[in-house]
Structure formats: structure tokens, C-alpha cells
LUMSE-510831 format. One record per residue: residue in one letter; x, y, z of N, C-alpha, C, O in turn. Coordinates in Angstrom, 1 decimal. Layout:
! residues N
REC,rest,n_xx,n_yy,n_zz,ca_xx,ca_yy,ca_zz,c_xx,c_yy,c_zz,o_xx,o_yy,o_zz
REC,a,X,Y,Z,X,Y,Z,X,Y,Z,X,Y,Z
...
END
This chain:
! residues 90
REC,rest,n_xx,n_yy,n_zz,ca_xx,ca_yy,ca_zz,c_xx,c_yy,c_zz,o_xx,o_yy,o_zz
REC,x,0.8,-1.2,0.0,0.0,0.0,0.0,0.9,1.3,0.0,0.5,2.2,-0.7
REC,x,1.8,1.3,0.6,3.0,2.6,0.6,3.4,2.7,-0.6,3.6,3.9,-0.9
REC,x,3.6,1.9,-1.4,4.3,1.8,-3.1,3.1,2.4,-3.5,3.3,3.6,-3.7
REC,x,2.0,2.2,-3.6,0.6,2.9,-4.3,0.7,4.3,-3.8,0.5,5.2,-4.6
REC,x,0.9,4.5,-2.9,0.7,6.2,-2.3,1.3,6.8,-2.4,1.1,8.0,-2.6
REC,x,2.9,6.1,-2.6,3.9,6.8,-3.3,3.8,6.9,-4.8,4.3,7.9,-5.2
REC,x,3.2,6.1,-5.8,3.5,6.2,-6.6,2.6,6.7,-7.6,2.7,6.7,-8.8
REC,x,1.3,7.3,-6.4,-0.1,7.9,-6.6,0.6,9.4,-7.3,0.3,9.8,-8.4
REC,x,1.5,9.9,-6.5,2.3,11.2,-6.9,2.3,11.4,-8.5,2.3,12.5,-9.0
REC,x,2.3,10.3,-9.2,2.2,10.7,-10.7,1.2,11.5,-10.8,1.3,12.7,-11.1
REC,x,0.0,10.8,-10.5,-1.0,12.2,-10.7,-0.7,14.0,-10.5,-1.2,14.8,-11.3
REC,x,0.1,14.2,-9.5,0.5,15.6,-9.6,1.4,15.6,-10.6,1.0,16.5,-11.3
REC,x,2.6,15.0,-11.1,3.2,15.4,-11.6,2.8,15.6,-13.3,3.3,16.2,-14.2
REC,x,1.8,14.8,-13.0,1.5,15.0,-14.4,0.0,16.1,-15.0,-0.5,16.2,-16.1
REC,x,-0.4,16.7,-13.7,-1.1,18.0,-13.9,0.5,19.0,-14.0,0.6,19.8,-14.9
REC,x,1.1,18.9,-13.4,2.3,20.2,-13.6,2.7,19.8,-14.9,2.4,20.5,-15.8
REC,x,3.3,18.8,-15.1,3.5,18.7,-17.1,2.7,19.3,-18.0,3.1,19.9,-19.0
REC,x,1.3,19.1,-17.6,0.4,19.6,-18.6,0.6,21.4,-18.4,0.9,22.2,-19.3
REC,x,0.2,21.6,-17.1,0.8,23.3,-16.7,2.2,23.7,-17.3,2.2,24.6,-18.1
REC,x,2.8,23.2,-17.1,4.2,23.5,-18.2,4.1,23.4,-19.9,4.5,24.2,-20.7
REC,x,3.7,22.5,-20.0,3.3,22.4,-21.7,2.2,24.1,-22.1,2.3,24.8,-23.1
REC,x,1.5,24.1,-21.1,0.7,25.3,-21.8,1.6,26.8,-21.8,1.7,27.8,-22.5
REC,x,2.4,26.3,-20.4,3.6,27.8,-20.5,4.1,27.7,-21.4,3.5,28.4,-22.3
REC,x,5.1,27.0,-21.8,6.0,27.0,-22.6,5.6,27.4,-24.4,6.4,27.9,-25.3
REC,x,4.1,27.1,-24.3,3.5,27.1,-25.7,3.5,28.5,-25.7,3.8,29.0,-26.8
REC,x,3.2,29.4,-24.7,2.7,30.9,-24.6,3.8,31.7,-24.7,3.7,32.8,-25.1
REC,x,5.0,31.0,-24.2,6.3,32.1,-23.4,7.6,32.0,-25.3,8.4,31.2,-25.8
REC,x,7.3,33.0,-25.5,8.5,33.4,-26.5,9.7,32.4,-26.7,10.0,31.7,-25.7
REC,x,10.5,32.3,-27.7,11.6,31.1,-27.8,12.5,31.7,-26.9,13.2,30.8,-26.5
REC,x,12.9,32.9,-26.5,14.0,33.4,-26.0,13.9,32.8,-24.7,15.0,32.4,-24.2
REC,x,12.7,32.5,-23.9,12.2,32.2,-23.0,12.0,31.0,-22.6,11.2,30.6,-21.7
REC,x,12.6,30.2,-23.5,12.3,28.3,-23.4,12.7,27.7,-22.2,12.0,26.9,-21.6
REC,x,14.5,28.3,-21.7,15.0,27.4,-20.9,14.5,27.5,-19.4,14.7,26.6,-18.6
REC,x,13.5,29.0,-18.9,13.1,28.9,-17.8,11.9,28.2,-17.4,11.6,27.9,-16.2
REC,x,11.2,27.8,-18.8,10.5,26.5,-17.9,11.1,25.4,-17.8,10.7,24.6,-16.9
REC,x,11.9,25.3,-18.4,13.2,24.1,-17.4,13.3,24.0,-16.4,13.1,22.9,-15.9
REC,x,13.7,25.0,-15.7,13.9,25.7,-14.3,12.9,25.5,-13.4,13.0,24.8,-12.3
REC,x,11.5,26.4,-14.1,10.4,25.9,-13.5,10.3,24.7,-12.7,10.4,24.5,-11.5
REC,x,10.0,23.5,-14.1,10.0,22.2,-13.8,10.9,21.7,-12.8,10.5,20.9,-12.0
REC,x,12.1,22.1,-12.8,13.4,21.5,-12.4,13.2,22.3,-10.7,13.6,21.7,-9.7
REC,x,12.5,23.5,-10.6,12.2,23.6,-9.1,10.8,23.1,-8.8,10.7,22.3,-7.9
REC,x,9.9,23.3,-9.4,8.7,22.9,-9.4,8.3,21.3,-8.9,7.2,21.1,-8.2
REC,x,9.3,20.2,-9.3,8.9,18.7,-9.1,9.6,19.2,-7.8,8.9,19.1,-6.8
REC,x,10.7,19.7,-7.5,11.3,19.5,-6.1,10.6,20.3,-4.6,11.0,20.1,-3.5
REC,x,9.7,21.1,-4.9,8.7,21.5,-4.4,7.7,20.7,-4.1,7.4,20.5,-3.0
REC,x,7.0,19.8,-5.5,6.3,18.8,-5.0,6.3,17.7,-4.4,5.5,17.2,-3.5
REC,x,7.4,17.2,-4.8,8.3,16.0,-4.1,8.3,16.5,-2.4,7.8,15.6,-1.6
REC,x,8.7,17.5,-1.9,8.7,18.2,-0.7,7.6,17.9,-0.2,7.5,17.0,0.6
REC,x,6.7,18.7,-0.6,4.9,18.5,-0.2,4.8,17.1,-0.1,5.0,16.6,1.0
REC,x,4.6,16.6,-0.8,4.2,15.1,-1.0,4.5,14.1,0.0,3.8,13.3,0.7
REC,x,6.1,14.2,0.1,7.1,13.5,0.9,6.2,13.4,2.6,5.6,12.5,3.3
REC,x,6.6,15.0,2.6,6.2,15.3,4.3,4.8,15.7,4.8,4.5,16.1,5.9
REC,x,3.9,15.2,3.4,3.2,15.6,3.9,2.4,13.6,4.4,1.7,13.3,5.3
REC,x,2.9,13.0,3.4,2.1,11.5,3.5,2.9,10.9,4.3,2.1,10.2,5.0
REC,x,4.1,10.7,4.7,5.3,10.0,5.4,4.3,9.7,6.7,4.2,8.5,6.8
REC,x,3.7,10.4,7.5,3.4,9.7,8.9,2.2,8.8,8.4,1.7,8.2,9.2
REC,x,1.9,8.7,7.3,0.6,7.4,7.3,1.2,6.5,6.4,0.3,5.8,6.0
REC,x,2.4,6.2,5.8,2.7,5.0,5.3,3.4,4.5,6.5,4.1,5.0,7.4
REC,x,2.8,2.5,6.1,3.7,1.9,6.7,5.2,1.7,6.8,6.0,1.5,7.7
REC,x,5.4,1.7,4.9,7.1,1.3,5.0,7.8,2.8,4.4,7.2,3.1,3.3
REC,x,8.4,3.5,4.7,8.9,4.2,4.2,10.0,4.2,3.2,10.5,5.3,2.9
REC,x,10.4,3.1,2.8,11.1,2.7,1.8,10.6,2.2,0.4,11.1,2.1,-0.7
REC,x,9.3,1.9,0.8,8.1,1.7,-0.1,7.9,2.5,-1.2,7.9,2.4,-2.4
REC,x,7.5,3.6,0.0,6.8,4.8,-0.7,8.0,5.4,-1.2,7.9,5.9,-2.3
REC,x,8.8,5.5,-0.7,10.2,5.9,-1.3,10.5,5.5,-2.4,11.0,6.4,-3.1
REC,x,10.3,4.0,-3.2,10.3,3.4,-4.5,9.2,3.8,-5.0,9.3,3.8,-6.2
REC,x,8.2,4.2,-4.6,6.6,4.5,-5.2,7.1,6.0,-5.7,7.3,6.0,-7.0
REC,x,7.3,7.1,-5.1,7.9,8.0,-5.6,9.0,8.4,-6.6,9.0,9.5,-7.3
REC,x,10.2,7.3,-6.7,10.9,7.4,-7.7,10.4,7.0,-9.1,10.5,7.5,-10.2
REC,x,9.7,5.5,-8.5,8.6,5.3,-10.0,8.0,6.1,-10.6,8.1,6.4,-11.8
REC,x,7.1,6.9,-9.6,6.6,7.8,-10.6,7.4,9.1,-11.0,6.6,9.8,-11.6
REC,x,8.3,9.5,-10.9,9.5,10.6,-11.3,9.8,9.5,-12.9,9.5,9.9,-14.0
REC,x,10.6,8.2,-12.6,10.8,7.7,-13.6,10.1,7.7,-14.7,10.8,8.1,-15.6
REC,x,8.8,7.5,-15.2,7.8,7.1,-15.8,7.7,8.4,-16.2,7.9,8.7,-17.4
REC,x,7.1,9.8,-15.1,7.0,10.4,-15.8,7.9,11.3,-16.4,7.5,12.2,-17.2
REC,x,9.6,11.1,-16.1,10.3,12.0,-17.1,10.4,11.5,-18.4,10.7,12.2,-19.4
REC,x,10.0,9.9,-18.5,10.0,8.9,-19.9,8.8,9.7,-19.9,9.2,10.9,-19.9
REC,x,7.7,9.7,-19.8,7.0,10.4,-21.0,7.1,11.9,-21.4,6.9,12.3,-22.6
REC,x,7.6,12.7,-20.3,8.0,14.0,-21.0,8.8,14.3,-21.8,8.7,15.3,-22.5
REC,x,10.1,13.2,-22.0,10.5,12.8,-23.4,10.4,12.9,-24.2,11.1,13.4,-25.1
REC,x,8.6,12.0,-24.1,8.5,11.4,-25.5,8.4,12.6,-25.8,9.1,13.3,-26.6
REC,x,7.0,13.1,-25.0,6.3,14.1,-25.5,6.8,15.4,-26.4,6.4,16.0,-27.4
REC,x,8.0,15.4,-25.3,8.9,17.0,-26.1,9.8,16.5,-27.3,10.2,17.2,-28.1
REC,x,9.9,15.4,-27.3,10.8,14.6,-28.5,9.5,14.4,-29.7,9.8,14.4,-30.9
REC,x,7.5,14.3,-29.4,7.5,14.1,-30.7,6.9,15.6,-31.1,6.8,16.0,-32.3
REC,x,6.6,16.4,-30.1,6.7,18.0,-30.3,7.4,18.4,-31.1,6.7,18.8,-32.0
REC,x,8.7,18.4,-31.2,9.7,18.8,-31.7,9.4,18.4,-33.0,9.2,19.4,-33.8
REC,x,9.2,17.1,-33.4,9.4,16.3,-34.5,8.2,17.6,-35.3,8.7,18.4,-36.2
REC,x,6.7,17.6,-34.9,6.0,18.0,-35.4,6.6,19.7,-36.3,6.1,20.3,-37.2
REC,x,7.8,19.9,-35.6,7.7,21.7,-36.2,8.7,21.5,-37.3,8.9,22.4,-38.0
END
């Protein structure tokens, strides 16, 4: 159950992807690399929240520890794709 709650986290992370995808579409080319930044502060923010915020109700904390890197894993493979078949399209 700790692996599920940790690895429930994809869901946020992947409303902030989508939030990022609509900045990025809006913000000028000069302006690309700070939603990098964004993102690159932004998951560590959430990761933060997340962490301390569920840690007193899992049982294993090593669990949810793998539950959370899963979903980091999974979802930087799809931000990948995503910006790799973006790209392709222009």
C-alpha cells in the first residue's frame, strides 16, 4: 500500500506537465530554458509537499520511497516522448 501512495504522486506530476506544456506554448523562444527551471524547481517543491506531507501514514517508508521514484521515472519517460515528438511535429 506505501508503493501505491507513493506512486499515486504521478498524478500531480503530471497536472504540472500539462501546466508546463501550456507555459511553454505561450512564453517566447528566447524564454524556453526557464521552464526548465520551472519544472526543475517545481517537481522539487512537489516531491517536498508530498514526501512530508504523507510520510506519517505509510507503513514502509522505503516503499513509498520506490513508489515515488517510480513515478518521477515514468513520468520524465514520458516528458520525453512528449517533447521529442513536439519537436518532430515543427
Amino acid at each position: 500500500m506505501s508503493f501505491l501512495l507513493g506512486f499515486s504522486f504521478i498524478v500531480l506530476l503530471l497536472v504540472f506537465t500539462i501546466l508546463l506544456c501550456f507555459i511553454s506554448k505561450r512564453l517566447p523562444k528566447e524564454f524556453i530554458l526557464s521552464t526548465i527551471a520551472f519544472m526543475i524547481v517545481g517537481d522539487g517543491v512537489l516531491v517536498a509537499l508530498w514526501y512530508y506531507g504523507t510520510v506519517e501514514i505509510v507503513e514502509s517508508v522505503k516503499e513509498f520511497r520506490l513508489g515515488i521514484a517510480g513515478a518521477f521515472c515514468l513520468n520524465a519517460m514520458s516528458r520525453s516522448v512528449y517533447f521529442l515528438l513536439q519537436n518532430e511535429k515543427v
